[in-house]
py3Dmol code that shows the C-alpha trace and the ligand (Angstrom):
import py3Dmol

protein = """\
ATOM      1  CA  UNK A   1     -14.670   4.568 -19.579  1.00  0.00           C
ATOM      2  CA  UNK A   2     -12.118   2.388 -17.892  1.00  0.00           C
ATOM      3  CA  UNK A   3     -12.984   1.633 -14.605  1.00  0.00           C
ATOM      4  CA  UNK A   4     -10.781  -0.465 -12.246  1.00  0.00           C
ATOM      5  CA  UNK A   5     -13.065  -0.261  -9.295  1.00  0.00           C
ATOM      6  CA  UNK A   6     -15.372  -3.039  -8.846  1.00  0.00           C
ATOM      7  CA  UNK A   7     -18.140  -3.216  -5.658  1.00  0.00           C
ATOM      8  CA  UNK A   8     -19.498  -6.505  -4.691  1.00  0.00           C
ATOM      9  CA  UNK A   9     -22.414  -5.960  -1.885  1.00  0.00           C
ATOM     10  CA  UNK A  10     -23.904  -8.697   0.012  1.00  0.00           C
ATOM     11  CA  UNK A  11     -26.486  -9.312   2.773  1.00  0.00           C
ATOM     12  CA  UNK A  12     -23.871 -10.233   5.337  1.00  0.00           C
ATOM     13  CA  UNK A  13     -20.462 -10.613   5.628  1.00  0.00           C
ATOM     14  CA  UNK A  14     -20.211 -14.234   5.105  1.00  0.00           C
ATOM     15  CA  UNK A  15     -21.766 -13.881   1.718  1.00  0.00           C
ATOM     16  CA  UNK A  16     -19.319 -11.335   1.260  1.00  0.00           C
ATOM     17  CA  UNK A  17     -16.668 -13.588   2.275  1.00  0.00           C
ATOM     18  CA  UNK A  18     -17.924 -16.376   0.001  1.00  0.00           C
ATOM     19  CA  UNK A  19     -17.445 -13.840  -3.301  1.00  0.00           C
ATOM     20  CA  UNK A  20     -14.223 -12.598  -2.639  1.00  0.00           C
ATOM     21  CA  UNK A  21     -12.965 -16.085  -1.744  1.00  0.00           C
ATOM     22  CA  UNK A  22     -14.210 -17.331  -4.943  1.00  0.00           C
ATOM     23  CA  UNK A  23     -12.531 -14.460  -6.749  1.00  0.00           C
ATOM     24  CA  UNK A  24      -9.274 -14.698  -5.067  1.00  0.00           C
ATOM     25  CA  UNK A  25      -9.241 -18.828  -6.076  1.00  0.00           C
ATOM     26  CA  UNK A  26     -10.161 -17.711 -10.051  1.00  0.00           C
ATOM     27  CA  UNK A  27      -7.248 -15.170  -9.991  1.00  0.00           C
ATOM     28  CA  UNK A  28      -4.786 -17.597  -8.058  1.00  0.00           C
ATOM     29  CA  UNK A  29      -6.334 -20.592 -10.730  1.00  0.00           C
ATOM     30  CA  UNK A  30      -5.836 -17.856 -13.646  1.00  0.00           C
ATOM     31  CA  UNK A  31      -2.081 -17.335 -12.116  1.00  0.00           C
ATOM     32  CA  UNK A  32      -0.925 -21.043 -11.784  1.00  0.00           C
ATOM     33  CA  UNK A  33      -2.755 -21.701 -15.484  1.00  0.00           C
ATOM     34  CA  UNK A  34      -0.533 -19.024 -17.486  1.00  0.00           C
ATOM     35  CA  UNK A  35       2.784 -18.735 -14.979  1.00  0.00           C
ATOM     36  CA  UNK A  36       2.580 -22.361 -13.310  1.00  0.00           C
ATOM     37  CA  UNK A  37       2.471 -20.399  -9.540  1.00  0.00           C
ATOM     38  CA  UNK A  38       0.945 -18.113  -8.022  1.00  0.00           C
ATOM     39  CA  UNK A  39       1.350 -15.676  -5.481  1.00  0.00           C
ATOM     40  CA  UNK A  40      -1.063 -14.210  -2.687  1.00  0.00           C
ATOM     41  CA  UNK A  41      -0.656 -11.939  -0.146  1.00  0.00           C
ATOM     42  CA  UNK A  42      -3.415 -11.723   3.280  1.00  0.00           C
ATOM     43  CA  UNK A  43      -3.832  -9.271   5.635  1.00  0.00           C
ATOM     44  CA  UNK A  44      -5.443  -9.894   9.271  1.00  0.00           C
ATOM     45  CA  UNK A  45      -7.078  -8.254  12.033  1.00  0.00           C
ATOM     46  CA  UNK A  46     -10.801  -9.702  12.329  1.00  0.00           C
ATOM     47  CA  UNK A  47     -12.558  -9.698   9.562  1.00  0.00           C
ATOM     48  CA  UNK A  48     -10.681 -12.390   7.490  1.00  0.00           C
ATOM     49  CA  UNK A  49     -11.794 -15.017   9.985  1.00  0.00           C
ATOM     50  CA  UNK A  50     -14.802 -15.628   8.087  1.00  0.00           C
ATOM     51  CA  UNK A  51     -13.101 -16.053   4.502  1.00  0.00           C
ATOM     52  CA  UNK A  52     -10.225 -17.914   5.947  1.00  0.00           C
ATOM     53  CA  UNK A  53     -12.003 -21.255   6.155  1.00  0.00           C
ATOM     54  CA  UNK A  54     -13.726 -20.779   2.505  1.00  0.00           C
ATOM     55  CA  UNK A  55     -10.193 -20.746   0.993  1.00  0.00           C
ATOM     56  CA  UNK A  56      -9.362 -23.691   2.785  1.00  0.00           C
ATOM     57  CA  UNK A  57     -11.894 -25.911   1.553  1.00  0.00           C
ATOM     58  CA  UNK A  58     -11.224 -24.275  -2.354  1.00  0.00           C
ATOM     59  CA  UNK A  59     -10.643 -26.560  -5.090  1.00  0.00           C
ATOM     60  CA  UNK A  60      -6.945 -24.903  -5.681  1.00  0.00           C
ATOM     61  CA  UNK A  61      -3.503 -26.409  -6.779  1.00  0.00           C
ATOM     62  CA  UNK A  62      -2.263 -25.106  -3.320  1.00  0.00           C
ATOM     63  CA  UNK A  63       1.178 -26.264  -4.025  1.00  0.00           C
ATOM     64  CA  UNK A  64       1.779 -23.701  -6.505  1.00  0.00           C
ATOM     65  CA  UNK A  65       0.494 -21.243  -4.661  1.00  0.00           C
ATOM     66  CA  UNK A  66       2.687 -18.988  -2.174  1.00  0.00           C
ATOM     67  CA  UNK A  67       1.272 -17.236   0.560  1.00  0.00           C
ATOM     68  CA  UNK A  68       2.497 -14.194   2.183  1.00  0.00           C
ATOM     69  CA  UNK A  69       1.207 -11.793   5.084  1.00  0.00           C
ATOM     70  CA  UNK A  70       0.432  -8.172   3.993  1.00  0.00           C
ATOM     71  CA  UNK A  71       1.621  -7.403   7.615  1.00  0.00           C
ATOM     72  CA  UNK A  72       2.184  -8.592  10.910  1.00  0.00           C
ATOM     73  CA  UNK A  73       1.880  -7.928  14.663  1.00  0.00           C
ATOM     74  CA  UNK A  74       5.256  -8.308  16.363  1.00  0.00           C
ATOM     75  CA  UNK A  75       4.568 -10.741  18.179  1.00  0.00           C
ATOM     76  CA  UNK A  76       4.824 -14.743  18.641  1.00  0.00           C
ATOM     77  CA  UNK A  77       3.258 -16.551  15.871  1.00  0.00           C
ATOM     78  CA  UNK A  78       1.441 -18.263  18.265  1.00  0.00           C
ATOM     79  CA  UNK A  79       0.559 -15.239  19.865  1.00  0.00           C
ATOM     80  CA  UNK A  80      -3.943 -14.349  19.819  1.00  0.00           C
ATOM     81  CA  UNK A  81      -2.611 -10.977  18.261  1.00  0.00           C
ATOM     82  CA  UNK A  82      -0.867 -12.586  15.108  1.00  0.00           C
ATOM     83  CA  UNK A  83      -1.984 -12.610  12.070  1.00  0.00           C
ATOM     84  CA  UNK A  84       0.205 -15.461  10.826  1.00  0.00           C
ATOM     85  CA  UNK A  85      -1.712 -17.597  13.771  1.00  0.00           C
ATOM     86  CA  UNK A  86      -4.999 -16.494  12.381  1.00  0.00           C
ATOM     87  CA  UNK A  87      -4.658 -17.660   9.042  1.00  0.00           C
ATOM     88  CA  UNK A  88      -2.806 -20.999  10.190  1.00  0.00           C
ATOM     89  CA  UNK A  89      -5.518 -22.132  12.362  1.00  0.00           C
ATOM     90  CA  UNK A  90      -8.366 -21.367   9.557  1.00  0.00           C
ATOM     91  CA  UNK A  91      -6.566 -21.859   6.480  1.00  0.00           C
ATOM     92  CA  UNK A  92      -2.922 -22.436   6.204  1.00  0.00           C
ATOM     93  CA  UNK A  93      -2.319 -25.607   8.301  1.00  0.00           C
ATOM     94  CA  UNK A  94      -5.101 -27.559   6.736  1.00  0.00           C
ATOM     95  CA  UNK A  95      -3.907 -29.785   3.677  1.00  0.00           C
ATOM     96  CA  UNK A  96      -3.123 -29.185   1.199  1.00  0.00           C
ATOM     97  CA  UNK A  97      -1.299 -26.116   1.486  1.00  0.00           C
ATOM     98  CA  UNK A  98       2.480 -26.953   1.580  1.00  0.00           C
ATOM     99  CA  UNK A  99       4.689 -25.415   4.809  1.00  0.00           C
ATOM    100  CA  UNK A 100       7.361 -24.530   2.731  1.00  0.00           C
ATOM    101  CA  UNK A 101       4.724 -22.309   0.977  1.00  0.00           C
ATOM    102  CA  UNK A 102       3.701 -20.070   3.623  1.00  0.00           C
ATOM    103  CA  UNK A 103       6.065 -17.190   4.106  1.00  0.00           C
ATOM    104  CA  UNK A 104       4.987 -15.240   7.249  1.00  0.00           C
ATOM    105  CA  UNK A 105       6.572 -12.265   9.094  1.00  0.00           C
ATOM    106  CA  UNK A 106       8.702 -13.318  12.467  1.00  0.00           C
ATOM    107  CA  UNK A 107       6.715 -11.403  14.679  1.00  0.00           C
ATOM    108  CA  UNK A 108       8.622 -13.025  17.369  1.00  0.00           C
ATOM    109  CA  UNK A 109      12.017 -10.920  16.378  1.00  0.00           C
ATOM    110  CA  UNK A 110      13.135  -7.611  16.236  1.00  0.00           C
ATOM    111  CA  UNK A 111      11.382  -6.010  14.297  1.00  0.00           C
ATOM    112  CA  UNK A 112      14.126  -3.856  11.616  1.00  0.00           C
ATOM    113  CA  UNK A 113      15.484  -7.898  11.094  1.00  0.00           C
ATOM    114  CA  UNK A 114      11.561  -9.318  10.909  1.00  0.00           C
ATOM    115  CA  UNK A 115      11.194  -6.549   8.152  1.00  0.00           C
ATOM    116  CA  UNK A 116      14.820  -7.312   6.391  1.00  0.00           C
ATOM    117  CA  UNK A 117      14.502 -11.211   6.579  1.00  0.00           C
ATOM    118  CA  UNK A 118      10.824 -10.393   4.979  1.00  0.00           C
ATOM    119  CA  UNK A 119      12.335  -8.308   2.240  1.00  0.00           C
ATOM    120  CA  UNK A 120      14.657 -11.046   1.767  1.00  0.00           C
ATOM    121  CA  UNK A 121      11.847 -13.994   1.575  1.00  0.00           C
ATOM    122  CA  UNK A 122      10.072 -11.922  -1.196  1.00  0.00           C
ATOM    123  CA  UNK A 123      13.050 -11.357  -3.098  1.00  0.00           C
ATOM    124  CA  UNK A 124      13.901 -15.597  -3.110  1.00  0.00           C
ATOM    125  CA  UNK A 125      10.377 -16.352  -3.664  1.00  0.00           C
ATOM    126  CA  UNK A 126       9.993 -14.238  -6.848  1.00  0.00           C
ATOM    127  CA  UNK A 127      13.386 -14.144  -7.905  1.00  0.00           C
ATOM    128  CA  UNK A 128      14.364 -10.250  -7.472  1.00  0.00           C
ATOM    129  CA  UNK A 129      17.403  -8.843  -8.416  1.00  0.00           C
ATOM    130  CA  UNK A 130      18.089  -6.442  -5.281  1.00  0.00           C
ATOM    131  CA  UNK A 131      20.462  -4.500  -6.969  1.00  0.00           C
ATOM    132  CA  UNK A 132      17.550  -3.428  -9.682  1.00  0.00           C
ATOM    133  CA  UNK A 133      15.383  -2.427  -6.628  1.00  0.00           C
ATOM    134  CA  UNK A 134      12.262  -4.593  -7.616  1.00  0.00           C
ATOM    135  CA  UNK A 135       9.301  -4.565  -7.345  1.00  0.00           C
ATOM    136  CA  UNK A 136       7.380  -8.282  -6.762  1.00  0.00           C
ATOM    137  CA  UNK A 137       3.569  -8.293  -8.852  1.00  0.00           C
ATOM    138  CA  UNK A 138       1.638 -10.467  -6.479  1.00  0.00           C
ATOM    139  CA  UNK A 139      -1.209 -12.555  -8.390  1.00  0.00           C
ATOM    140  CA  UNK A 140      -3.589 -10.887  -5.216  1.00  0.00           C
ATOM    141  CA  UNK A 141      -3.729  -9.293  -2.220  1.00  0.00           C
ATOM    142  CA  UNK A 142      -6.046  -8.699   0.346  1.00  0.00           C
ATOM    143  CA  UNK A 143      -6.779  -5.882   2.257  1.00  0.00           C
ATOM    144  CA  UNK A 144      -8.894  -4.960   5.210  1.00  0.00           C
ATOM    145  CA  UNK A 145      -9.230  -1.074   5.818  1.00  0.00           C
ATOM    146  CA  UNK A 146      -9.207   0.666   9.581  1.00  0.00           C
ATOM    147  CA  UNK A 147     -12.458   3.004  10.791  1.00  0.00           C
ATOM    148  CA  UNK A 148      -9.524   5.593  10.050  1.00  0.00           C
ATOM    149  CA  UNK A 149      -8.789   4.452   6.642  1.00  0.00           C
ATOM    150  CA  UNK A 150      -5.920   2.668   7.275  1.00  0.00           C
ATOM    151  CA  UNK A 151      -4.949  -0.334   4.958  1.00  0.00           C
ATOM    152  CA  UNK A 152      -2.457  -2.993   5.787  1.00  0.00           C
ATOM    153  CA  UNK A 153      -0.194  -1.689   8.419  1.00  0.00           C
ATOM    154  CA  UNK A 154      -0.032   1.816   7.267  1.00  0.00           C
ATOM    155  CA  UNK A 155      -1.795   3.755   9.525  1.00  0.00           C
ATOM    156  CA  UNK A 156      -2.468   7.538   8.709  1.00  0.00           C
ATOM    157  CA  UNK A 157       0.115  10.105   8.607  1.00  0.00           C
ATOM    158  CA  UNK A 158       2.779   6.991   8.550  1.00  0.00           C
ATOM    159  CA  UNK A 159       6.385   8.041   7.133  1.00  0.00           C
ATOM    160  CA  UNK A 160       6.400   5.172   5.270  1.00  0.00           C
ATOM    161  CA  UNK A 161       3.439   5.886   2.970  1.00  0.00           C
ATOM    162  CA  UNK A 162       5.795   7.926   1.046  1.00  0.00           C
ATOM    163  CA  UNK A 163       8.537   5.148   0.646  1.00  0.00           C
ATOM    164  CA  UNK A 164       8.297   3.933  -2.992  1.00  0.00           C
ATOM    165  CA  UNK A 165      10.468   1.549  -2.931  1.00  0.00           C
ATOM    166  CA  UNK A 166      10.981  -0.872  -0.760  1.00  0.00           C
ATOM    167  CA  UNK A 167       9.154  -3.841   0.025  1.00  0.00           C
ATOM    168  CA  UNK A 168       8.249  -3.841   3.779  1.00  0.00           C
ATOM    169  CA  UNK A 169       9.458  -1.978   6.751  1.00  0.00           C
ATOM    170  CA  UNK A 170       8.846  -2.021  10.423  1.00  0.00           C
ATOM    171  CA  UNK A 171       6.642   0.864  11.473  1.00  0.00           C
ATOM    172  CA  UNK A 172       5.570   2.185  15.541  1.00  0.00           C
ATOM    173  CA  UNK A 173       2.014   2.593  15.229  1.00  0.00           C
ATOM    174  CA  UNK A 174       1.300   5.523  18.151  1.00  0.00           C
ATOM    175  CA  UNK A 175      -2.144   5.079  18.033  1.00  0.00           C
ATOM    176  CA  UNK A 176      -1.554   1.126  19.122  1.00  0.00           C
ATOM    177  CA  UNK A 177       1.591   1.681  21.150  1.00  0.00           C
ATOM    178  CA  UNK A 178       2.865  -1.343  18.990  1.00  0.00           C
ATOM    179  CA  UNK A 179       5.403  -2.283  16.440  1.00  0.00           C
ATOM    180  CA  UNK A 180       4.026  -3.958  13.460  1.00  0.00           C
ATOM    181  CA  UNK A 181       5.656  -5.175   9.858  1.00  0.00           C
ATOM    182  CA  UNK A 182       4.077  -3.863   6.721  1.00  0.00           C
ATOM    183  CA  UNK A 183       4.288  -4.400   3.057  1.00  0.00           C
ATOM    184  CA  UNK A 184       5.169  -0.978   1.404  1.00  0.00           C
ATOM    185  CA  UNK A 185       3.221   0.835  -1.181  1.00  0.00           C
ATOM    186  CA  UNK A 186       5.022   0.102  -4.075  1.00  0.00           C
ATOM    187  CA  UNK A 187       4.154  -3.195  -3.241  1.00  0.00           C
ATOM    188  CA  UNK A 188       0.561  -2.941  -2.246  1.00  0.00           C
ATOM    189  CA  UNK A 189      -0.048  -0.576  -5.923  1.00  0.00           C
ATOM    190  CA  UNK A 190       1.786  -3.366  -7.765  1.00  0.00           C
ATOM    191  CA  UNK A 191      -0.465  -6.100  -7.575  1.00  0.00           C
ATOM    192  CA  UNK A 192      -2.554  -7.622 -10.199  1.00  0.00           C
ATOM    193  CA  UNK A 193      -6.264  -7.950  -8.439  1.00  0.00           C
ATOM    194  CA  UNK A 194      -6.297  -5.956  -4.850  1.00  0.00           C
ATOM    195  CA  UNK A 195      -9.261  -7.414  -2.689  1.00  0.00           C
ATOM    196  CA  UNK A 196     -10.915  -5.709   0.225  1.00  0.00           C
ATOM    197  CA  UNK A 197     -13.035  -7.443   2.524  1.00  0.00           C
ATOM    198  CA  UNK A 198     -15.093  -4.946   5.078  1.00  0.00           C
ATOM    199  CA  UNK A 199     -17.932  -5.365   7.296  1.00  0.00           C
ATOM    200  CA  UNK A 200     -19.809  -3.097   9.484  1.00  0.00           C
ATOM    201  CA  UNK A 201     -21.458  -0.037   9.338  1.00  0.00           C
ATOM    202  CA  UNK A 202     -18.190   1.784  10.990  1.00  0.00           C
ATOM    203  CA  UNK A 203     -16.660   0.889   7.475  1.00  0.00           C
ATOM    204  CA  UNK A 204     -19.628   2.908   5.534  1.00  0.00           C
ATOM    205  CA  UNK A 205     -18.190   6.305   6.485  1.00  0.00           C
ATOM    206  CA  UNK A 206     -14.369   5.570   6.454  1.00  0.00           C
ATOM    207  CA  UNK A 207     -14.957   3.924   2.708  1.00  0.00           C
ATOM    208  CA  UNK A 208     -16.861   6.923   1.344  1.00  0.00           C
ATOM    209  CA  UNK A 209     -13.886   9.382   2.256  1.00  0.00           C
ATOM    210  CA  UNK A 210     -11.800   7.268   0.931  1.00  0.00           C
ATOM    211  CA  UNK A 211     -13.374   6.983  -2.218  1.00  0.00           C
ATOM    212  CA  UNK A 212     -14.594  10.209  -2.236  1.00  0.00           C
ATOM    213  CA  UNK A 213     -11.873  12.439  -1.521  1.00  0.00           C
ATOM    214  CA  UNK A 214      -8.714  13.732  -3.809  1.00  0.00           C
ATOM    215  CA  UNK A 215      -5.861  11.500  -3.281  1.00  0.00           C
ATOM    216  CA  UNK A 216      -4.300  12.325   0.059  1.00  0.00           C
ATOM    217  CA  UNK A 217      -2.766   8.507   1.078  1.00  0.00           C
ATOM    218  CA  UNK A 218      -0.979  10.074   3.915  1.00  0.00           C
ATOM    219  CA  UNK A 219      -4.238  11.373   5.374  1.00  0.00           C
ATOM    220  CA  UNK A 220      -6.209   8.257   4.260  1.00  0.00           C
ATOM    221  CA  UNK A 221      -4.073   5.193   3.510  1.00  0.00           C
ATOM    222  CA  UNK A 222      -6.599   2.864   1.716  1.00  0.00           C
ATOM    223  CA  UNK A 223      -6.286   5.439  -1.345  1.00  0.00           C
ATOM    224  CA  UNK A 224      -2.707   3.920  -2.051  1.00  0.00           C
ATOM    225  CA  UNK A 225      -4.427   1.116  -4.282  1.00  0.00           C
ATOM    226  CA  UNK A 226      -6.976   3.172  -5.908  1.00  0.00           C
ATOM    227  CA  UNK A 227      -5.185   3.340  -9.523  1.00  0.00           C
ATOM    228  CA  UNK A 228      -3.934  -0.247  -9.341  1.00  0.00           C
ATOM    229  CA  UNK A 229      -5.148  -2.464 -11.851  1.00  0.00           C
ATOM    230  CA  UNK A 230      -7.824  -4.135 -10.417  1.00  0.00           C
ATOM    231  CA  UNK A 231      -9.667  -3.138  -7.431  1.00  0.00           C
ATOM    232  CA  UNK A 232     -12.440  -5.032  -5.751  1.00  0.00           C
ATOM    233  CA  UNK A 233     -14.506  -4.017  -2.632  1.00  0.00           C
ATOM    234  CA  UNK A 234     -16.248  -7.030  -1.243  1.00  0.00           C
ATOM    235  CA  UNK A 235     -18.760  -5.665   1.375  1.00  0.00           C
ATOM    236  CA  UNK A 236     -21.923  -6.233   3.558  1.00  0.00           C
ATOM    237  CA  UNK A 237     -24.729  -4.299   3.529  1.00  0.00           C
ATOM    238  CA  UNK A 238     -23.862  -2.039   6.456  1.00  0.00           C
ATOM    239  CA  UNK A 239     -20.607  -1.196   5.003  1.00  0.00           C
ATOM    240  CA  UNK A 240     -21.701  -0.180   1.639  1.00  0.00           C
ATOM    241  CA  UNK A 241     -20.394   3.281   0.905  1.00  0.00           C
ATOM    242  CA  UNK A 242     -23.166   5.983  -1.092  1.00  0.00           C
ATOM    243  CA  UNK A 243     -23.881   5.626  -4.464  1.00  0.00           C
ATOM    244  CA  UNK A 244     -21.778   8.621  -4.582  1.00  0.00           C
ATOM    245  CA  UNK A 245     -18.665   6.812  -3.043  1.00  0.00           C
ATOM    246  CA  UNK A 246     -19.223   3.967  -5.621  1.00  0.00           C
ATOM    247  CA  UNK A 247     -19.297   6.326  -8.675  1.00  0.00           C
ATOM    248  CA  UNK A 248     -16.226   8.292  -7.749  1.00  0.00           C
ATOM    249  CA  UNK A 249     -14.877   4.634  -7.411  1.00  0.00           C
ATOM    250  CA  UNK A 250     -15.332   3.399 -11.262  1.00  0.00           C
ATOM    251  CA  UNK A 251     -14.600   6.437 -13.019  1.00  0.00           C
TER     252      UNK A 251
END
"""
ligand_1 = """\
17
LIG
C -4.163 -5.922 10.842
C -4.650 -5.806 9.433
C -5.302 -4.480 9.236
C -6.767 -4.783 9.086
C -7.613 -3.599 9.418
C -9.092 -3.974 9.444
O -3.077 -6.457 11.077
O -4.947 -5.508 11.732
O -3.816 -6.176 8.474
O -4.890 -3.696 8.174
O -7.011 -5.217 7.758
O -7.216 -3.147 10.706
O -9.267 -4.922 10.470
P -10.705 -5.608 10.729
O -10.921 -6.516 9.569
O -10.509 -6.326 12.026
O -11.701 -4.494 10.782
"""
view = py3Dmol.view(width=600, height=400)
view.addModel(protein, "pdb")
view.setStyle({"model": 0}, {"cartoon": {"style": "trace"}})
view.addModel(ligand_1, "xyz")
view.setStyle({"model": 1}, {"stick": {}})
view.zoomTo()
view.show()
């Protein structure tokens, strides 16, 4: 039976953060080995704080690697909110990651042109024809997932969940009273290895619905990436779904 759904469960969430570090750095190594780059995408929020400094210390060709934000807050990148300033401060500023590599979202703009000067950094970076309305196949992306199942910036019952094809857009989250930047689905379901990271027993819950339940993204976001090609849940003990969850997840 082909299964795309992989679970990784740890004691805690730093040994969960070592394993899907190491996987994202054999996926970005397999990348840069057959293409000569490779692309990865990160999301923020909390969570990532703890794998942020493993990929920094990573034996990695970082220069061939770009690095893009899976969304944004819209705010200053040096802003305690921003993603972009999370990631810098762990990961992205230390050597030997190149500047010029690190594509984030301008949080600090509007943000309709943060989304369309976005759009436009994916499409330079790998080389998309705009009038053929690609689609860019990032190397990997991570994901965290909301206590309401929400993945990247797509919160649930989001408009945009049903947009296909673009890249990112900028979305009003009610529930935060805040504008954020978000990759799009087609985006998200396109890559070649999707990584969660979750931790906490709040996840538990969320996670089994998702895995669980029919498809329904609107209703529960983190579904969007359930046929992609290669799905893996890196979690800690308290956020391990049911054995149930975990079966409906592999088959
Ligand atoms: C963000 C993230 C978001 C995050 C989830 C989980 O900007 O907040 O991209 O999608 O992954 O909200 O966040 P935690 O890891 O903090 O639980």
């Amino acid at each position: 039976m082909l299964t795309n759904s992989h679970f990784h469960i740890a004691p805690d969430l730093q040994q969960a953060a070592s394993a899907c570090a190491t996987l994202i750095v054999e996926r970005l190594a397999d990348a840069i080995a057959t293409r000569g780059m490779a692309t990865l995408a990160l999301s923020g929020g909390s969570t990532p704080a703890r794998m942020f400094p493993l990929l920094a210390e990573a034996e990695l060709d970082w220069q061939r690697v770009h690095v893009f934000f899976v969304d944004e807050r819209m705010v200053p990148p040096t802003h305690e909110d921003s993603n972009f300033r999370l990631a810098q401060s762990l990961f992205l500023a230390l050597p030997p990651v190149p500047a010029a590599n690190v594509h984030r979202i301008h949080g600090e703009e509007d943000p309709e042109d943060a989304a369309a000067s976005y759009e436009a950094a994916i499409a330079e970076v790998f080389g998309l024809d705009a009038e053929e309305e690609e689609i860019p196949t990032f190397d990997v992306i991570h994901l965290g997932m909301g206590d309401d199942a929400h993945t990247a910036s797509l919160f649930p019952g989001e408009a945009a969940i049903d947009d296909l094809e673009g890249l990112a857009a900028a979305v009003y989250v009610e529930k935060l009273g805040a504008w954020r930047v978000t990759l799009l689905p087609a985006v998200l379901q396109a890559a070649r290895c999707t990584v969660f990271l979750l931790s906490g027993a709040g996840k538990a819950a969320p996670l089994d619905t998702v895995l669980v339940e029919p498809y329904n993204p609107k209703r529960y976001p983190a579904q969007l990436v359930r046929h992609n090609l290669e799905v893996h849940w890196f979690l800690d003990q308290a956020a391990k779904p049911s054995d149930e969850g975990m079966s409906h997840g592999r088959s």
